[in-house]
PQR file of N, CA, C, O and H, with PARSE charges and radii, in Angstrom:
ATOM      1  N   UNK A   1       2.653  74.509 -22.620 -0.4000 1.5000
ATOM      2  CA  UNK A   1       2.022  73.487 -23.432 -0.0000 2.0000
ATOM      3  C   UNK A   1       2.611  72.117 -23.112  0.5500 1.7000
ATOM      4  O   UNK A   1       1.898  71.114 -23.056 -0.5500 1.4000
ATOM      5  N   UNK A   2       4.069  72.094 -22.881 -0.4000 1.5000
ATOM      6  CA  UNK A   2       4.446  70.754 -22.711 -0.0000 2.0000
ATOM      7  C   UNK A   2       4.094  70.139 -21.367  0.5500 1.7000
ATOM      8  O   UNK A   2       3.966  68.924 -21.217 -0.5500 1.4000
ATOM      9  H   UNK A   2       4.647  72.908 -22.926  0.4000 1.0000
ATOM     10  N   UNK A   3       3.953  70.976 -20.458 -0.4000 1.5000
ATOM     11  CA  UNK A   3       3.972  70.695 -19.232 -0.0000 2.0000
ATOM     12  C   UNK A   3       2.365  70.169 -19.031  0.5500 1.7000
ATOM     13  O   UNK A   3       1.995  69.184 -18.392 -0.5500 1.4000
ATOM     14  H   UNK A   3       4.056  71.963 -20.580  0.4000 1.0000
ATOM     15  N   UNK A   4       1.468  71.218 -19.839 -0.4000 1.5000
ATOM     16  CA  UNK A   4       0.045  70.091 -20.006 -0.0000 2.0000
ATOM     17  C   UNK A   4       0.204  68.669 -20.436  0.5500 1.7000
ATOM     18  O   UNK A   4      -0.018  67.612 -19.845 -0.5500 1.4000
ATOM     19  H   UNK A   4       1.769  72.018 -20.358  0.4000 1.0000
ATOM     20  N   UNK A   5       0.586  68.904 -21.461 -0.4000 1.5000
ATOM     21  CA  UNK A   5       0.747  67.360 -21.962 -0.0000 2.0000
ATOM     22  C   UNK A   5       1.895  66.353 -21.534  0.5500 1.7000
ATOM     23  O   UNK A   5       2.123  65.263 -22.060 -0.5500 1.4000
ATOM     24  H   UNK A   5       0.766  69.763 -21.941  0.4000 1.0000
ATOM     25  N   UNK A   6       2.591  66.954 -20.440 -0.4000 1.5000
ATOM     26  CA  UNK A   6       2.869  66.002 -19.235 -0.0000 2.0000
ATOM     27  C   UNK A   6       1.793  65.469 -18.460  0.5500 1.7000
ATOM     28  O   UNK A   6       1.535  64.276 -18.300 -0.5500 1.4000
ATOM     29  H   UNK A   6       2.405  67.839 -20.013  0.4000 1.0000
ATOM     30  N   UNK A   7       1.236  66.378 -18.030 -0.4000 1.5000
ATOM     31  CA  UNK A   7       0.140  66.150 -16.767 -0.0000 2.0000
ATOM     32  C   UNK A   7      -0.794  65.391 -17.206  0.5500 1.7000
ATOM     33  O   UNK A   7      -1.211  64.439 -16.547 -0.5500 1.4000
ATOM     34  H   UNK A   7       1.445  67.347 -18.160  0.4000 1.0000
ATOM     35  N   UNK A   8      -1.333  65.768 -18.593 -0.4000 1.5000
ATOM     36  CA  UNK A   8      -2.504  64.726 -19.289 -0.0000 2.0000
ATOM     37  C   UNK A   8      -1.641  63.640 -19.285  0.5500 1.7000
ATOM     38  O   UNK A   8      -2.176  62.675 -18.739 -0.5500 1.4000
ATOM     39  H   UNK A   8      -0.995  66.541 -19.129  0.4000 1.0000
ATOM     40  N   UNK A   9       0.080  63.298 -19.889 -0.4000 1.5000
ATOM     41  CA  UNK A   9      -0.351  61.639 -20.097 -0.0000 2.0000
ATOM     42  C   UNK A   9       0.017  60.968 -18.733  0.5500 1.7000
ATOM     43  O   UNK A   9      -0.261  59.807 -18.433 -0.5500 1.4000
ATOM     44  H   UNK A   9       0.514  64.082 -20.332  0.4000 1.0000
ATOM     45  N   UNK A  10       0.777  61.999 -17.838 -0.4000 1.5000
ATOM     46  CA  UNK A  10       0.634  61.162 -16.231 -0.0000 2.0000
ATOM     47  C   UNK A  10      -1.010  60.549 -15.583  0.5500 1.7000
ATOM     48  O   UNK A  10      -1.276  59.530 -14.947 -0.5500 1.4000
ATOM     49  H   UNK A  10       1.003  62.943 -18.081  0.4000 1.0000
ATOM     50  N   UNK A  11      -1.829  61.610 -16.048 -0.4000 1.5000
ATOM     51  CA  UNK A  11      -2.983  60.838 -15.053 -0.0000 2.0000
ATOM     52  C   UNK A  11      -4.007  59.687 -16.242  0.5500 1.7000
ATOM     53  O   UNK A  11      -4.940  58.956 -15.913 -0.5500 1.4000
ATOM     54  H   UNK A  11      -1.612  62.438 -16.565  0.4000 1.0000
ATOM     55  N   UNK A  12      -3.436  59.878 -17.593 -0.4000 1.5000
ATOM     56  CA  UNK A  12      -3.516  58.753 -18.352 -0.0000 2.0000
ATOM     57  C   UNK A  12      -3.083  57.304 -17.919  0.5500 1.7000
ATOM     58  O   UNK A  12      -3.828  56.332 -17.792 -0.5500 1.4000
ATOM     59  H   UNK A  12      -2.677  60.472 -17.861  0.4000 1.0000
ATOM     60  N   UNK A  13      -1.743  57.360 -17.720 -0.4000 1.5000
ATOM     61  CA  UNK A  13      -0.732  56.375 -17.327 -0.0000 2.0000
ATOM     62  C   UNK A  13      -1.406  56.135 -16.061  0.5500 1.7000
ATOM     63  O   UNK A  13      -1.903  55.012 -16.151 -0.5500 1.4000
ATOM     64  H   UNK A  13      -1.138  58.150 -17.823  0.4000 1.0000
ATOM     65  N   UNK A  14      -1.679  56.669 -14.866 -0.4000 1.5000
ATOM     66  CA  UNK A  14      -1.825  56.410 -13.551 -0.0000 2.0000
ATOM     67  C   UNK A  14      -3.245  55.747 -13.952  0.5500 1.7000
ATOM     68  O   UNK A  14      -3.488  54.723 -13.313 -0.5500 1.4000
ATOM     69  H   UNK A  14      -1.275  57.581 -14.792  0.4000 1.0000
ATOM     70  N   UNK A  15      -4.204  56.128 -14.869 -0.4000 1.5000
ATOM     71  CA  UNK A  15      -5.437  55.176 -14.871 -0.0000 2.0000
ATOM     72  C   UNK A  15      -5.083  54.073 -15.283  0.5500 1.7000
ATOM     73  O   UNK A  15      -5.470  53.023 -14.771 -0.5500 1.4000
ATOM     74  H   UNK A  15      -4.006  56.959 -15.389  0.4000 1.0000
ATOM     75  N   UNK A  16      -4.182  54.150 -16.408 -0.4000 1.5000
ATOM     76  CA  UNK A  16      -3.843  52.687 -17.250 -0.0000 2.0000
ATOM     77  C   UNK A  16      -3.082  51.462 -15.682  0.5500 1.7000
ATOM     78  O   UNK A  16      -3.320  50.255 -15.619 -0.5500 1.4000
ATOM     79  H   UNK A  16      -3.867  55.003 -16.824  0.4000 1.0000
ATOM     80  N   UNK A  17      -2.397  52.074 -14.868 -0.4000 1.5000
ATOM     81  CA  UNK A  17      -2.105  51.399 -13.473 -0.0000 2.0000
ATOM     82  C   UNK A  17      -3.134  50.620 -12.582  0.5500 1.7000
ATOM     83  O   UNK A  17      -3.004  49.491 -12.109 -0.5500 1.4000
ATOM     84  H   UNK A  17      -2.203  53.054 -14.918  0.4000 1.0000
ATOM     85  N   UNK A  18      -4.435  51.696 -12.438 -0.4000 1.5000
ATOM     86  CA  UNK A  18      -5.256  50.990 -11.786 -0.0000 2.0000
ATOM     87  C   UNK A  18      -5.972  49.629 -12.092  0.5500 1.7000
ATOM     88  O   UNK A  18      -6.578  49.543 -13.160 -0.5500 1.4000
ATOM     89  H   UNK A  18      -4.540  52.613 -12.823  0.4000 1.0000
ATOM     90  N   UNK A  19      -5.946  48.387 -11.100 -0.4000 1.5000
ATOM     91  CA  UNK A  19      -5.898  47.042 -11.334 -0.0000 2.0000
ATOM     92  C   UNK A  19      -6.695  46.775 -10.504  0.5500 1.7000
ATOM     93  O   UNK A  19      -6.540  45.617 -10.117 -0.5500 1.4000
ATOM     94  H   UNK A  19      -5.455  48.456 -10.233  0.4000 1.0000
ATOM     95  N   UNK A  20      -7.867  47.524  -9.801 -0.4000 1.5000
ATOM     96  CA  UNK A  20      -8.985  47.448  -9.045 -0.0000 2.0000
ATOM     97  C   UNK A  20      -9.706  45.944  -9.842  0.5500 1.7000
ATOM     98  O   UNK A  20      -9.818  44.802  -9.395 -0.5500 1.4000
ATOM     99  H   UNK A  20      -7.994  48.465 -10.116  0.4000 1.0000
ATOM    100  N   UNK A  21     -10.150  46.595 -11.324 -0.4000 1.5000
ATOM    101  CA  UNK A  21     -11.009  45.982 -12.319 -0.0000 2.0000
ATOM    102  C   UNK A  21     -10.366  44.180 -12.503  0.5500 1.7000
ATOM    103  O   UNK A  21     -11.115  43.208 -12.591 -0.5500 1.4000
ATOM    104  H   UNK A  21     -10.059  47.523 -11.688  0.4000 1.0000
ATOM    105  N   UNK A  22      -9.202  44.132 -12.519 -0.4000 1.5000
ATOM    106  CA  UNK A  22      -8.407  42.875 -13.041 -0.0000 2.0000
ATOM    107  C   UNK A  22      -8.287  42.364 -11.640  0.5500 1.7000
ATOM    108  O   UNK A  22      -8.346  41.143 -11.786 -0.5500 1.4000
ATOM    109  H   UNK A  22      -8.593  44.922 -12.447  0.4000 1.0000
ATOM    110  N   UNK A  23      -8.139  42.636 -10.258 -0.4000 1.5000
ATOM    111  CA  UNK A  23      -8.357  41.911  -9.214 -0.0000 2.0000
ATOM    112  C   UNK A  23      -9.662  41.150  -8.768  0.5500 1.7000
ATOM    113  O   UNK A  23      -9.692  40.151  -8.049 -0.5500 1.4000
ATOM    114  H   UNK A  23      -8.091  43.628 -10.140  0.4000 1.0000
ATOM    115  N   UNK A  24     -10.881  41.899  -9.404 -0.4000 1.5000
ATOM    116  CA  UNK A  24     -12.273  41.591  -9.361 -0.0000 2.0000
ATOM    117  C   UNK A  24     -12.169  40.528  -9.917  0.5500 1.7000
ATOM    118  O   UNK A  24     -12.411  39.518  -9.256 -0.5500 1.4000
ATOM    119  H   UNK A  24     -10.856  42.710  -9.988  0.4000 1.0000
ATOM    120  N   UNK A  25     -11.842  40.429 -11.075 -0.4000 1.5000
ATOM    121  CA  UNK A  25     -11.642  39.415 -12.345 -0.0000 2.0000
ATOM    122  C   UNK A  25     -11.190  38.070 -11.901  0.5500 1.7000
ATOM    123  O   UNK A  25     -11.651  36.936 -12.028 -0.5500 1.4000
ATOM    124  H   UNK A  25     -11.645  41.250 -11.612  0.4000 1.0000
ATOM    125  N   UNK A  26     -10.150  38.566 -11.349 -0.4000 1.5000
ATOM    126  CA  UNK A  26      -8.775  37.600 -10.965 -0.0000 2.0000
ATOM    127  C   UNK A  26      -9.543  36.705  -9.781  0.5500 1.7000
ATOM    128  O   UNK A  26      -9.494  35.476  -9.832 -0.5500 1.4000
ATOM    129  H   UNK A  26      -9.775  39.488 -11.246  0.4000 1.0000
ATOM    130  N   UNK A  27     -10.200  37.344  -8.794 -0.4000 1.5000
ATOM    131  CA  UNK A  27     -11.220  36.440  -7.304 -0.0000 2.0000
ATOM    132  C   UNK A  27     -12.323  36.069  -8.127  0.5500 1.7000
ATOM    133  O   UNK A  27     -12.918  35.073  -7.716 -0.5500 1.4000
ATOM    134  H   UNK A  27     -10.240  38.343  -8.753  0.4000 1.0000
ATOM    135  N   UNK A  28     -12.863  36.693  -9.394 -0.4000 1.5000
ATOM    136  CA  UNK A  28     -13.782  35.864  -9.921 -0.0000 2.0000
ATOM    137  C   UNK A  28     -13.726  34.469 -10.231  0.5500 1.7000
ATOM    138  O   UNK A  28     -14.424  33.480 -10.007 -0.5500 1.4000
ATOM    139  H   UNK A  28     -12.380  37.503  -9.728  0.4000 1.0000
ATOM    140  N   UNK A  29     -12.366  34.796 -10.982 -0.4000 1.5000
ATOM    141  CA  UNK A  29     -11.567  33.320 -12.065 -0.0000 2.0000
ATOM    142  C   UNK A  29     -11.433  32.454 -10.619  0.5500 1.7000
ATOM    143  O   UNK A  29     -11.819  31.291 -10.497 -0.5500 1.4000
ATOM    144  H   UNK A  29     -11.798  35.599 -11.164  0.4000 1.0000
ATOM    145  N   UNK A  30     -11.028  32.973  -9.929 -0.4000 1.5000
ATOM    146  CA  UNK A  30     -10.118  31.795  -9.058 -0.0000 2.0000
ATOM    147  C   UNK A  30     -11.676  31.175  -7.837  0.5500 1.7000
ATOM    148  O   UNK A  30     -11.462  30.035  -7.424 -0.5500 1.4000
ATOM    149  H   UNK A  30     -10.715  33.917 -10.028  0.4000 1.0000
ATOM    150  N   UNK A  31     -12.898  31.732  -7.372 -0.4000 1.5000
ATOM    151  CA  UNK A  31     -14.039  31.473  -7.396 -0.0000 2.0000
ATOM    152  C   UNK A  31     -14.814  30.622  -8.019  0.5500 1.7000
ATOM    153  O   UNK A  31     -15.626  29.767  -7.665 -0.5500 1.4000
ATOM    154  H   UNK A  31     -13.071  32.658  -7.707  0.4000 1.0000
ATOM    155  N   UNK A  32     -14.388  31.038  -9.066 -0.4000 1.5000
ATOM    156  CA  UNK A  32     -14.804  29.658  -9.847 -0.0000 2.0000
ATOM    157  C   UNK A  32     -14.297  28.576 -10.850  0.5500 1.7000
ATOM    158  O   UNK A  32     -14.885  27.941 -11.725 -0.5500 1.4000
ATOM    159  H   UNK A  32     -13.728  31.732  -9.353  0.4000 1.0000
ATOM    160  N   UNK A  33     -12.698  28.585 -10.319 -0.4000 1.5000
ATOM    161  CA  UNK A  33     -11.903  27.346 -10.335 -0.0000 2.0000
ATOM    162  C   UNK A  33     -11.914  26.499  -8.825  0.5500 1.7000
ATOM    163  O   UNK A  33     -11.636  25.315  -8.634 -0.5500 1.4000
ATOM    164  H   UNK A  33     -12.220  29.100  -9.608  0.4000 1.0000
ATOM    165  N   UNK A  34     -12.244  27.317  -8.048 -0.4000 1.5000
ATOM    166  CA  UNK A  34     -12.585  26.503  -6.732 -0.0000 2.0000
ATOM    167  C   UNK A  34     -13.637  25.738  -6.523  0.5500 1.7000
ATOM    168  O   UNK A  34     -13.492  24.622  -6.025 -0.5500 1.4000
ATOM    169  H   UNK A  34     -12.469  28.279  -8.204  0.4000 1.0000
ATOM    170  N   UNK A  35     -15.385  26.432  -7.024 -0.4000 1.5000
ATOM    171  CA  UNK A  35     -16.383  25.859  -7.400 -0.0000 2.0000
ATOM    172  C   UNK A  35     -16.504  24.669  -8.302  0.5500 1.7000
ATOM    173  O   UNK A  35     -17.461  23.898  -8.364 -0.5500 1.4000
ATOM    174  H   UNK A  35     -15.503  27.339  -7.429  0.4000 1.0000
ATOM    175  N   UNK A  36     -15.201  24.627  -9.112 -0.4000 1.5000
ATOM    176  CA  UNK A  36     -15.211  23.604 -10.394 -0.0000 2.0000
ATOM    177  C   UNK A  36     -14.999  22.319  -9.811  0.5500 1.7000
ATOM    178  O   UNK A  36     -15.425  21.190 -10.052 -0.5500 1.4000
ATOM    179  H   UNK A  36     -14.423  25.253  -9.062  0.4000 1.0000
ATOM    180  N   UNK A  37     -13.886  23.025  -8.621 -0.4000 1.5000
ATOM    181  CA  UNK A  37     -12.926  21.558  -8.132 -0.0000 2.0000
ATOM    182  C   UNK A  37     -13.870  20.945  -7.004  0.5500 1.7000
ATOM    183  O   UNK A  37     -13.770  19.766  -6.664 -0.5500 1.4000
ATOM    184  H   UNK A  37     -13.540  23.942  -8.425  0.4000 1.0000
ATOM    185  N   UNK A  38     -14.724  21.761  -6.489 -0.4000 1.5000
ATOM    186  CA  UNK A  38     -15.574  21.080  -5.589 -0.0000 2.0000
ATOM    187  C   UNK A  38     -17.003  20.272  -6.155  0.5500 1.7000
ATOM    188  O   UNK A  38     -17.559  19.454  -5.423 -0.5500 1.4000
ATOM    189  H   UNK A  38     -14.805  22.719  -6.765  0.4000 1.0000
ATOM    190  N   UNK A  39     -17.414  20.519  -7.226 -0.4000 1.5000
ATOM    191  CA  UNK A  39     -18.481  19.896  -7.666 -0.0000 2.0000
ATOM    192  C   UNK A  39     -17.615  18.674  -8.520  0.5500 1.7000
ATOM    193  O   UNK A  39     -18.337  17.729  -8.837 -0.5500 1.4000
ATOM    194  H   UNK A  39     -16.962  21.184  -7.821  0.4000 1.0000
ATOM    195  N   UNK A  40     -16.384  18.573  -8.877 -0.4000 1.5000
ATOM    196  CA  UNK A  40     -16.053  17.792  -9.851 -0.0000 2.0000
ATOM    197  C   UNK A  40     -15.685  16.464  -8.252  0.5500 1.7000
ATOM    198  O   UNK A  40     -16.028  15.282  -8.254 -0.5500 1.4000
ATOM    199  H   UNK A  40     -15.798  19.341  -8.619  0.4000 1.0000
ATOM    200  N   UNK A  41     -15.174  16.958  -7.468 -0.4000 1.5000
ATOM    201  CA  UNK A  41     -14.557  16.464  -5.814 -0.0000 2.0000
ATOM    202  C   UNK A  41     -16.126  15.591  -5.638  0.5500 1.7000
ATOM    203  O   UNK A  41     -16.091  14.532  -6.265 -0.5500 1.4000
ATOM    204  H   UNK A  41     -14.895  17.919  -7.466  0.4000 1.0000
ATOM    205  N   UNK A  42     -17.397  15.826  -4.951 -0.4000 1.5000
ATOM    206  CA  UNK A  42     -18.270  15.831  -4.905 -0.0000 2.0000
ATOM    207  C   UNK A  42     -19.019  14.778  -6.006  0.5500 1.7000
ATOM    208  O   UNK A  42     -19.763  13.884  -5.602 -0.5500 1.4000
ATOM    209  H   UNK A  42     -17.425  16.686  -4.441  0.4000 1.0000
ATOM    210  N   UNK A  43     -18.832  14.919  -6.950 -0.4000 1.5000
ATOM    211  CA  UNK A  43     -19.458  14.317  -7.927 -0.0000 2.0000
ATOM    212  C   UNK A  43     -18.686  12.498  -8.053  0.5500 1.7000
ATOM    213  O   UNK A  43     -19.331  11.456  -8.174 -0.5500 1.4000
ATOM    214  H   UNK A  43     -18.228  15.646  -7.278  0.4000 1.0000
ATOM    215  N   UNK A  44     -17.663  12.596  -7.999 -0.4000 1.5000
ATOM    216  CA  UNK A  44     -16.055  11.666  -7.826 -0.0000 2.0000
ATOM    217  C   UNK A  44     -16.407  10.739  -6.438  0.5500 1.7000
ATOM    218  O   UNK A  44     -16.299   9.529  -6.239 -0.5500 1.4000
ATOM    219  H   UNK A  44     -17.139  13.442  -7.900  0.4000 1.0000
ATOM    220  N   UNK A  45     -16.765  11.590  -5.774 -0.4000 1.5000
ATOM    221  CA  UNK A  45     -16.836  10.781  -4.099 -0.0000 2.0000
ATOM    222  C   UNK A  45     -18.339  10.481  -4.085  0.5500 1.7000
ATOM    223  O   UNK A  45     -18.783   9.451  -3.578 -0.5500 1.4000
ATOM    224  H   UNK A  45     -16.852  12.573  -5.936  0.4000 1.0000
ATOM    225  N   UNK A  46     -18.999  11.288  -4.580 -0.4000 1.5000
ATOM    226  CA  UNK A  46     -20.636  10.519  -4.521 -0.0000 2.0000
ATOM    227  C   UNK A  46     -20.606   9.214  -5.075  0.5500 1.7000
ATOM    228  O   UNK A  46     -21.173   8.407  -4.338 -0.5500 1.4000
ATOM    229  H   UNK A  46     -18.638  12.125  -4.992  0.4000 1.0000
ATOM    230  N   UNK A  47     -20.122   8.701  -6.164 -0.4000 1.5000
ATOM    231  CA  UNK A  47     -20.649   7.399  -6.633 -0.0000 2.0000
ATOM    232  C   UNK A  47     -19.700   6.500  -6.092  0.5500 1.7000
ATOM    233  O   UNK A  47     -20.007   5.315  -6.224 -0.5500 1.4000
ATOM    234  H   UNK A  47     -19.662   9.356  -6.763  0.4000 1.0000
ATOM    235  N   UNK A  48     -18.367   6.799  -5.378 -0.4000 1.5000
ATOM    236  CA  UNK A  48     -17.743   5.715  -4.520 -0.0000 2.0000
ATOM    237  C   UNK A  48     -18.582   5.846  -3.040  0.5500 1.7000
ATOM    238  O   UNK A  48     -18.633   4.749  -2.485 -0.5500 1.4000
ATOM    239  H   UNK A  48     -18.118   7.761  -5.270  0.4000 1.0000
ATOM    240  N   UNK A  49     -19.104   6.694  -2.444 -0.4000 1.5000
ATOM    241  CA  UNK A  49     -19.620   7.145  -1.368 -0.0000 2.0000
ATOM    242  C   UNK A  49     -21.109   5.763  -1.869  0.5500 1.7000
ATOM    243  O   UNK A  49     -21.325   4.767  -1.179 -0.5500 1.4000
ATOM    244  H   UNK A  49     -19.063   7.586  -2.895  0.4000 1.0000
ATOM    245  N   UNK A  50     -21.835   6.082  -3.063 -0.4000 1.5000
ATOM    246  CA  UNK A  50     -22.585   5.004  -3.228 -0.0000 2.0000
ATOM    247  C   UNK A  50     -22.691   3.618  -2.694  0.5500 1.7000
ATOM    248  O   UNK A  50     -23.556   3.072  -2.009 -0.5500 1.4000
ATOM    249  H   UNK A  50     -21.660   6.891  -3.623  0.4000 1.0000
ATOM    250  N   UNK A  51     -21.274   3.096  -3.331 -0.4000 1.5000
ATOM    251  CA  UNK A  51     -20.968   2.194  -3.417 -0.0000 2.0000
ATOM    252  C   UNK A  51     -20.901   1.538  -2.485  0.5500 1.7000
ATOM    253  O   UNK A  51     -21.227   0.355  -2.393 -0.5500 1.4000
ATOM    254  H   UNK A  51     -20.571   3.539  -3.887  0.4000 1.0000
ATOM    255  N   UNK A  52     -20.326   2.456  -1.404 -0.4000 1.5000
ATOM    256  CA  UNK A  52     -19.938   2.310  -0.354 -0.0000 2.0000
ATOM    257  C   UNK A  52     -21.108   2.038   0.992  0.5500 1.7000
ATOM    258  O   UNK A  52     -20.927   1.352   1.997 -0.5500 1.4000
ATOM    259  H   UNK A  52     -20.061   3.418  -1.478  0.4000 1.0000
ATOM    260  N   UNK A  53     -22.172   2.729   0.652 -0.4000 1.5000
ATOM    261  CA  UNK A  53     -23.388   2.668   1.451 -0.0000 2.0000
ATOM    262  C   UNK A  53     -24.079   1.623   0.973  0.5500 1.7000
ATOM    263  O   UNK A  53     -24.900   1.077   1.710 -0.5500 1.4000
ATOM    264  H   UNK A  53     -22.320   3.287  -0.165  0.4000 1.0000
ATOM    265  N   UNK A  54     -23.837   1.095  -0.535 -0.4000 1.5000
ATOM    266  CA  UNK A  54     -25.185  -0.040  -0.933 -0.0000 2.0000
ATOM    267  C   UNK A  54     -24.128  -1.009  -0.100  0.5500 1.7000
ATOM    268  O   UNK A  54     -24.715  -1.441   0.891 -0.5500 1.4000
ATOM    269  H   UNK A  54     -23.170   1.539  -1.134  0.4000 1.0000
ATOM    270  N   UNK A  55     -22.865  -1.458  -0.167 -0.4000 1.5000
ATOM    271  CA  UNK A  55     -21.982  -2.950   0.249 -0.0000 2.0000
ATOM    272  C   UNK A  55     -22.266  -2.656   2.146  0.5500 1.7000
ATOM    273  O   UNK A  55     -22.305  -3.583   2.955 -0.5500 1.4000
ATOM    274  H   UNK A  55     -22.388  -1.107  -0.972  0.4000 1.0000
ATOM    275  N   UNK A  56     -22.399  -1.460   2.444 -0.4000 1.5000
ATOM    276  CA  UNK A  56     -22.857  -1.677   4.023 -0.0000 2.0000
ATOM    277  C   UNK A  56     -24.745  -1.895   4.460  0.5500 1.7000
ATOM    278  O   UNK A  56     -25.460  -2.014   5.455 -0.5500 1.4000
ATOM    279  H   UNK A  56     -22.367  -0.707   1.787  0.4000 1.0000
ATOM    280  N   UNK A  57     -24.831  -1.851   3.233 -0.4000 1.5000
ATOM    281  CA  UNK A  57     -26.712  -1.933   3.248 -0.0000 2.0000
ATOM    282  C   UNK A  57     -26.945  -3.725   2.963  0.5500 1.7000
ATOM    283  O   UNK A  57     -27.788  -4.457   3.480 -0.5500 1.4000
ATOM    284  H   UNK A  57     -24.251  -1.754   2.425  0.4000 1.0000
ATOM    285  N   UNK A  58     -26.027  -4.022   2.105 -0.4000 1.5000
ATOM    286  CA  UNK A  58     -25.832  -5.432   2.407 -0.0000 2.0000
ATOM    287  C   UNK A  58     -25.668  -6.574   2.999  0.5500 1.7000
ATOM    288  O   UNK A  58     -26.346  -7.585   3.185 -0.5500 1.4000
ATOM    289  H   UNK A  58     -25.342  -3.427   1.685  0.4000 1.0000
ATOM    290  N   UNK A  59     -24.503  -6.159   3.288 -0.4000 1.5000
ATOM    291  CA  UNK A  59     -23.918  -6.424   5.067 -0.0000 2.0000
ATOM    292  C   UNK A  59     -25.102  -6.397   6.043  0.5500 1.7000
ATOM    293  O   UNK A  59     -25.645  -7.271   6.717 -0.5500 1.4000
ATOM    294  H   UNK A  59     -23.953  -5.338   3.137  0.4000 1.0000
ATOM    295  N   UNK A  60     -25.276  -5.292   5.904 -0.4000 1.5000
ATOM    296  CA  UNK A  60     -26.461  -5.272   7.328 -0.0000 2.0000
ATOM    297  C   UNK A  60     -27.526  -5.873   7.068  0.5500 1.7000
ATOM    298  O   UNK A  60     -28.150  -6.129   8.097 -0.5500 1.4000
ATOM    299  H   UNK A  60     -24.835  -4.582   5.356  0.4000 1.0000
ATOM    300  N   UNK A  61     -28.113  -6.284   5.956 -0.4000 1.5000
ATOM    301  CA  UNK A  61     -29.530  -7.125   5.273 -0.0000 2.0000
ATOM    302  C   UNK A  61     -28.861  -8.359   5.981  0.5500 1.7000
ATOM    303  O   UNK A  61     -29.115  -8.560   7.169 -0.5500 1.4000
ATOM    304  H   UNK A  61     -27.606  -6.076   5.119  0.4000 1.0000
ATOM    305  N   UNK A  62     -27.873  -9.330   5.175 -0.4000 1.5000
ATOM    306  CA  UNK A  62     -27.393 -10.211   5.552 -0.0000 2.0000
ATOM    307  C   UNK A  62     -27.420 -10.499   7.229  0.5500 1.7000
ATOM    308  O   UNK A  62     -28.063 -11.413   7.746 -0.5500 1.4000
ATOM    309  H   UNK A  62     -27.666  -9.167   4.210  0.4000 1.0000
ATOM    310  N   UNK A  63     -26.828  -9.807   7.747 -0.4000 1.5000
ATOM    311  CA  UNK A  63     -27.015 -10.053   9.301 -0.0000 2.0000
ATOM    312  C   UNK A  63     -28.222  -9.770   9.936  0.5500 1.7000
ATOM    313  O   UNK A  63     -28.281  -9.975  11.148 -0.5500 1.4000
ATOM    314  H   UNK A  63     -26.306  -9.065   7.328  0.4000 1.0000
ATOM    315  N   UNK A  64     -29.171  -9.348   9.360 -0.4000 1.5000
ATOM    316  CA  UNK A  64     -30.663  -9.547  10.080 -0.0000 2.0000
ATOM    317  C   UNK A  64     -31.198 -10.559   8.895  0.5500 1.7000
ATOM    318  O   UNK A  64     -32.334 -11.030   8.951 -0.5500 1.4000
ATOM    319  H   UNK A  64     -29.122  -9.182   8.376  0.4000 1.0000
TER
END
């Protein structure tokens, strides 16, 4: 009897180990802390990137 209820809570314990599920998780989270930083990156440089194309759209009006 004891030796069952060794064996049951070993392959208990050995499921409670498996971290398959929390690695999925974990490339999820970090997927889309990467996605965050690139649309926030992107969003930041577009309206200096703007800025930057209207003062050379200027420039170049001016000289023609």
């Amino acid at each position: 009897m004891l030796l069952g209820t060794q064996v049951w809570l070993q392959s208990r314990l050995s499921e409670l180990r498996n971290e398959d599920g929390a690695t999925a998780i974990e490339y999820g989270l970090l997927a889309a802390l990467i996605a965050a930083v690139i649309i926030a990156t992107v969003t930041l440089l577009g309206e200096t990137l703007d800025e930057v194309f209207a003062t050379v759209e200027e420039a170049i009006a001016d000289i023609l």
